[in-house]
C-alpha positions in Angstrom: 3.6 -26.2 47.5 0.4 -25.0 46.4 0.6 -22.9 49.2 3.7 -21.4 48.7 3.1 -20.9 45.4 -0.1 -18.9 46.0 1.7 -16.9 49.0 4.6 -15.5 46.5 2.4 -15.0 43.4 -0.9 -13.7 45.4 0.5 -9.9 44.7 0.8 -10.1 41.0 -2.0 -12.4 40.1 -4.8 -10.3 42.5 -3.1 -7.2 40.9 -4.3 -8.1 37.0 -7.3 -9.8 38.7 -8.3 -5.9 39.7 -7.2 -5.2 36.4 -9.3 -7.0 34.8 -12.4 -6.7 37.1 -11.9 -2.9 36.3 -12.2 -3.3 32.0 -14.9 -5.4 32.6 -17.1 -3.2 34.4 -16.5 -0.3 31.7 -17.0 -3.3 29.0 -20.1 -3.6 30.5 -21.2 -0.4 31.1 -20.5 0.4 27.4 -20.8 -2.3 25.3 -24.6 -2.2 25.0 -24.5 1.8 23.9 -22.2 0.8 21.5 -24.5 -2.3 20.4 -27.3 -0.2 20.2 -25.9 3.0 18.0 -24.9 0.0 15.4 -28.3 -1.9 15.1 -29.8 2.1 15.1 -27.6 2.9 12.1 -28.1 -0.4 10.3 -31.9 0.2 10.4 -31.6 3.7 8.9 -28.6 3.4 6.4 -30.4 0.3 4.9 -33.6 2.5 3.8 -31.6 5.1 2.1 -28.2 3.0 0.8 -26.3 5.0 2.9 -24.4 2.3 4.9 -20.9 2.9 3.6 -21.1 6.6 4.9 -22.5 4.8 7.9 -19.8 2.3 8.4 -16.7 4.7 8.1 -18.6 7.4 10.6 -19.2 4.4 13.4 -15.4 3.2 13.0 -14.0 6.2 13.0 -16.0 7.7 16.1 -14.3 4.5 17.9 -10.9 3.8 16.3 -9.0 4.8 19.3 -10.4 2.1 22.2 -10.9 -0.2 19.3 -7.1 0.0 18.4 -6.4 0.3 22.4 -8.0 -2.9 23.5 -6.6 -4.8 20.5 -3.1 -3.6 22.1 -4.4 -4.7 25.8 -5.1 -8.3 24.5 -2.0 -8.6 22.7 0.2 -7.4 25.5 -1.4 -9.4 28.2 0.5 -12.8 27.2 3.7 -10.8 27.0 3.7 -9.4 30.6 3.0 -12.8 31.7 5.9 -14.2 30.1 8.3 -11.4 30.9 6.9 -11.0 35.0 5.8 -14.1 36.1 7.7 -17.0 33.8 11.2 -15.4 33.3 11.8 -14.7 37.3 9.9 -17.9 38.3 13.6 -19.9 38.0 15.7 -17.0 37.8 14.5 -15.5 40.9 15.7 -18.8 42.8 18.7 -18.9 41.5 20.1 -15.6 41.9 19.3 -15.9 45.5 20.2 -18.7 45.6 17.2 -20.6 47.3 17.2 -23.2 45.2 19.3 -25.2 47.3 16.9 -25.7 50.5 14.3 -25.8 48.2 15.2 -28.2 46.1 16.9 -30.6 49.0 13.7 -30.7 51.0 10.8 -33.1 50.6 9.7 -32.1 47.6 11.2 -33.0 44.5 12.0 -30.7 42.1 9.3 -31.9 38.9 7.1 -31.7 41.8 7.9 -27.8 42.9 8.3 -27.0 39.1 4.5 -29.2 38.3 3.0 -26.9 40.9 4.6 -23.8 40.1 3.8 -24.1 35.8 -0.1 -25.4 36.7 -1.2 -22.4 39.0 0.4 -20.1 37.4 0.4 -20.6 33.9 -3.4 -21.6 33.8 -3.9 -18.3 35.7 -2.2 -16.5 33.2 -4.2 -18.8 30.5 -7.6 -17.7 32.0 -6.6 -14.0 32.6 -5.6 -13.9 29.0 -8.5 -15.8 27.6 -10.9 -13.7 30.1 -9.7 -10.4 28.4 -9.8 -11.8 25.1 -13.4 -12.9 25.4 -14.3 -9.7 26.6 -12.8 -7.4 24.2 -14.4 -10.2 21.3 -18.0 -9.2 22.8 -17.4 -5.1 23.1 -15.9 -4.6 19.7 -18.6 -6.9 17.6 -20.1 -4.0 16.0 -16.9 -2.4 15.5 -15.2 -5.5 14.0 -18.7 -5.4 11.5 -17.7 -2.0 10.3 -13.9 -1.8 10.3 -11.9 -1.1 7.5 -10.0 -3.8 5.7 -6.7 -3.6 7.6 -8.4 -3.6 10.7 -11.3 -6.2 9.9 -11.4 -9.2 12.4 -9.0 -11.2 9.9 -6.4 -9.1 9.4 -3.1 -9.6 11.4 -3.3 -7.1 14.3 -7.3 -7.8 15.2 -7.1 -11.8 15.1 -4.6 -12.5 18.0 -6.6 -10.0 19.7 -10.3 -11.9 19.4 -11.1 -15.7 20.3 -9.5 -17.7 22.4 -6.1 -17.3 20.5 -4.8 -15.4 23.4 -5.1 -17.9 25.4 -2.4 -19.8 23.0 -0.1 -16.7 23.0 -0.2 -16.6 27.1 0.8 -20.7 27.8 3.1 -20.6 25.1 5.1 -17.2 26.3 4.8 -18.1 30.3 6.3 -21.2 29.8 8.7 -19.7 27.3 9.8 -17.5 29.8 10.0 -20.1 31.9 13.0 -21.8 29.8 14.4 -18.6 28.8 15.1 -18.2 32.3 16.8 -21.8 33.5 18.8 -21.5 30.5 20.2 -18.1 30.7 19.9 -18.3 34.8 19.7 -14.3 34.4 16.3 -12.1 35.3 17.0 -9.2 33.3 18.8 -11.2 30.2 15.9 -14.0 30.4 13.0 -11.1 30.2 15.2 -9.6 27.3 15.3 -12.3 25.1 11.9 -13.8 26.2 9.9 -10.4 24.5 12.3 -11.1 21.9 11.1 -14.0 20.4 7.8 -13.6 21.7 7.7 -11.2 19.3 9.5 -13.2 16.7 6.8 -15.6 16.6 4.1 -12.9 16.4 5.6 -11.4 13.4 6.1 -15.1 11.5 2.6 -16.5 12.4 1.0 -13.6 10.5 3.8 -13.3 8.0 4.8 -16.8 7.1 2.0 -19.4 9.2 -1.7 -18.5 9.1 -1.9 -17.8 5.6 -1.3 -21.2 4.8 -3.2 -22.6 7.8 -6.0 -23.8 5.0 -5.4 -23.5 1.3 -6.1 -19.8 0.0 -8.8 -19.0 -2.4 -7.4 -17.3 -5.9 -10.9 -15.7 -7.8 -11.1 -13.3 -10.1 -13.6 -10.1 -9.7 -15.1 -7.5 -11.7 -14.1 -4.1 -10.4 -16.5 -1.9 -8.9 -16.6 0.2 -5.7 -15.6 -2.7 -3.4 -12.3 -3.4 -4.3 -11.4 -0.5 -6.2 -9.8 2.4 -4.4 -9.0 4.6 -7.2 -8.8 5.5 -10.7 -6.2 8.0 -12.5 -4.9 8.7 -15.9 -1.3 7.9 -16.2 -0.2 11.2 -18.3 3.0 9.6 -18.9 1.6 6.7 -20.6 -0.9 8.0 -23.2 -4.1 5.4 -23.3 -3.6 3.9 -19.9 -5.8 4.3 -16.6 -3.8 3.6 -13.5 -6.4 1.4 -11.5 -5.8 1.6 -7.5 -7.0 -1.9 -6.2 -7.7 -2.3 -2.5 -7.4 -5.3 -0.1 -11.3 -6.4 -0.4 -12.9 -8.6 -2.5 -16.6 -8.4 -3.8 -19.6 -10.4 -1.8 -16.8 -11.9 0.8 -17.2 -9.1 3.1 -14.3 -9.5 5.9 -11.9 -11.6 4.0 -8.1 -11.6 5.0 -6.8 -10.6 1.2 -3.6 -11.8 0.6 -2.7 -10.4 -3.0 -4.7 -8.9 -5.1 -3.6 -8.3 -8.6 -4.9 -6.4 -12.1 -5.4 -8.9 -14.7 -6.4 -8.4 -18.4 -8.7 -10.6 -20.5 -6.0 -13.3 -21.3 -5.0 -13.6 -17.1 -1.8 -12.1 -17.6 -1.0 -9.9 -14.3 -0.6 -5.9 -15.9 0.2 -4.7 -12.4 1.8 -5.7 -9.0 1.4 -4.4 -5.4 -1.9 -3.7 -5.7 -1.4 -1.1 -8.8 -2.1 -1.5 -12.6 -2.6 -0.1 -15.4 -5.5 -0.7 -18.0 -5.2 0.1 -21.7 -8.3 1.7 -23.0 -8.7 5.0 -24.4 -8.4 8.3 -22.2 -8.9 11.0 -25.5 -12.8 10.1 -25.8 -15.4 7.4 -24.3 -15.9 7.2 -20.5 -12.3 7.2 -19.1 -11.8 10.3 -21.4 -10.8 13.5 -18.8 -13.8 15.3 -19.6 -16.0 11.9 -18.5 -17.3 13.3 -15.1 -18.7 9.7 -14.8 -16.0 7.8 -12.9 -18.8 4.6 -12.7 -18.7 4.7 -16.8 -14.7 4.6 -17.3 -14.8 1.4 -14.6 -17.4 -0.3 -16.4 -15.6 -0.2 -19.9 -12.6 -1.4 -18.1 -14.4 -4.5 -17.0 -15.9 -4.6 -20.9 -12.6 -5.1 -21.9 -12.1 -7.9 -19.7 -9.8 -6.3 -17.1 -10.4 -8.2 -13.5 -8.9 -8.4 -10.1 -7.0 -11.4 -8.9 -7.4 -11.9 -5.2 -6.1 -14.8 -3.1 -7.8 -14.8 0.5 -9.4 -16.1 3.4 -13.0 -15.7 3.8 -14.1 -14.6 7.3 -16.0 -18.3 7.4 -12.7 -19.2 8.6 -12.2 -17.2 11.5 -12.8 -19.7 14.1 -10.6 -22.6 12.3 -8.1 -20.1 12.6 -8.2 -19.8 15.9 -8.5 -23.1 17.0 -5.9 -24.5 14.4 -3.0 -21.8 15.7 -4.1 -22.4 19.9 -3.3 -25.6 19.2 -0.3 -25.0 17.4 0.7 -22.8 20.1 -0.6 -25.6 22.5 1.6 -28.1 21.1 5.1 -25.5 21.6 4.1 -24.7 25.2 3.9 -28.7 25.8 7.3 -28.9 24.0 9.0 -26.1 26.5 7.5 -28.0 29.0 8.8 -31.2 28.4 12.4 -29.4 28.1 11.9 -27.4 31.0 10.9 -30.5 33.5 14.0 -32.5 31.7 16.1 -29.7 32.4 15.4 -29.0 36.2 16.3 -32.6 36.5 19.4 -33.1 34.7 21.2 -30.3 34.0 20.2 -27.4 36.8 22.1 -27.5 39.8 
């Protein structure tokens, strides 16, 4: 069986194995530049205060293979769902080989045992290979990216760690059961990137947030978490307050909400807006004040704050190992289903 197995998947799997060989290399021949240009710029920027300027510059001379690799590492536990776990039953049945296979010598847990092992810890390894990788290159990048791109927000954490390793077991053997129930290629592949993709939007949306308990502080506003400030013309002696999704001293944290507050607690904003009542016809937030620094800190005076619930960066590696095993613990269930299946209901 192992045999077999290795003879009708040898294509695909030395295929990615190039694949991968081939981002490694330029990984490798790139990484340490990269590396270096960010320690360079550290070292200067930190003499002159200068390492905002510096951050944004880095990031956004390397946005596009930043955003591109994050895409790579995503995408790899998809393919191996839709190309080698939805055909791996279907592909039988439509030509109809199941029925010498399956009436020989081997038993049918056995052929299915062999076929899930080889290849769905090679698509496990491939996965956690490229995620590994891409985690190593994109360090210095993930140091200087912006908050909806920092290595806690949505799109970058599937992409780090070994939380693609998770996404690949769980959507080959998805596949896998997709395909003996609908008994369909195309169909199976169809629905199998369907709620592949389903559980990638909810894990974000509805599941990792609450993998620990958020923190809820309250800040003083300042440059870090205050994107802009504007006089609301339309309501005389208020200054519309822009908040932005960072929080002071927890550099990298995954904000969830952030909120204006006034000195009593009560919210005077939502959606990241607000609006702070303080006088805009003379003092610092006056329109003559050229001093922008001098209208936010008589804001703060009166005991406006911002109210943010996050995840520090400290929990990065939790994260990851609390939703691989999440995701372990759904690719065991599919597994159990898939072996009772082949056993008493496929024919």
């Amino acid at each position: 069986m192992i045999w077999l197995t290795w003879r009708q998947f040898r294509g695909s799997a030395v295929t990615t194995a190039a694949l991968l060989v081939l981002l490694a290399i330029v990984l490798a021949l790139t990484g340490p530049g990269l590396a270096s240009d960010y320690s360079a710029g550290i070292a200067a920027c930190t003499q002159d205060g200068t390492c905002d300027r510096f951050y944004d510059r880095f990031f956004d001379g390397h946005d596009t293979p930043f955003v591109a690799l994050a895409l790579v590492v995503l995408l790899l536990p998809a393919l191996a769902g839709l190309f080698w776990g939805a055909p791996l039953i279907t592909r039988e049945l439509e030509a109809g080989t199941h029925l010498m296979v399956w009436n020989q010598g081997i038993t049918r847990s056995r052929w299915l045992a062999v076929k899930l092992g080889l290849m769905g810890l090679t698509a496990v390894t491939f996965a956690g290979l490229c995620g590994l990788m891409v985690t190593w290159w994109s360090d210095p990048l993930d140091k200087s990216a912006t908050e909806n791109l920092a290595l806690m927000a949505p799109l970058v954490f599937g992409a780090r760690g070994i939380a693609p390793m998770g996404y690949a077991a769980f959507t080959f053997v998805l596949g896998v059961t997709v395909g003996m129930l609908v008994r369909r290629t195309l169909p199976a592949m169809a629905i199998t990137l369907a709620v592949f993709a389903a559980f990638q939007l909810a894990m974000p949306l509805l599941v990792r947030p609450h993998l620990m308990p958020p923190i809820t502080s309250t800040f003083e506003l300042g440059k870090t978490n205050v994107d802009g400030v504007g006089i609301n013309r339309e309501q005389g002696g208020y200054v519309q307050i822009q908040l932005n999704a960072a929080v002071p001293g927890h550099a990298g944290a995954w904000v969830l909400s952030a909120d204006l507050v006034d000195a009593s607690g009560r919210t005077v904003g939502a959606g990241g807006e607000g609006a702070a009542r303080v006088s805009t016809t003379s003092g610092p937030c006056a329109p003559s004040a050229a001093d922008g620094d001098g209208c936010i800190a008589e804001i703060n005076r009166l005991g406006y704050r911002q109210q943010a619930t996050y995840q520090p960066l400290e929990r990065f590696w939790p994260f990851q190992w609390i939703e691989t095993g999440i995701y372990a613990l759904l690719t065991l269930g599919l597994s159990w289903l898939c072996f009772w299946w082949i056993r008493r209901r496929l024919s």
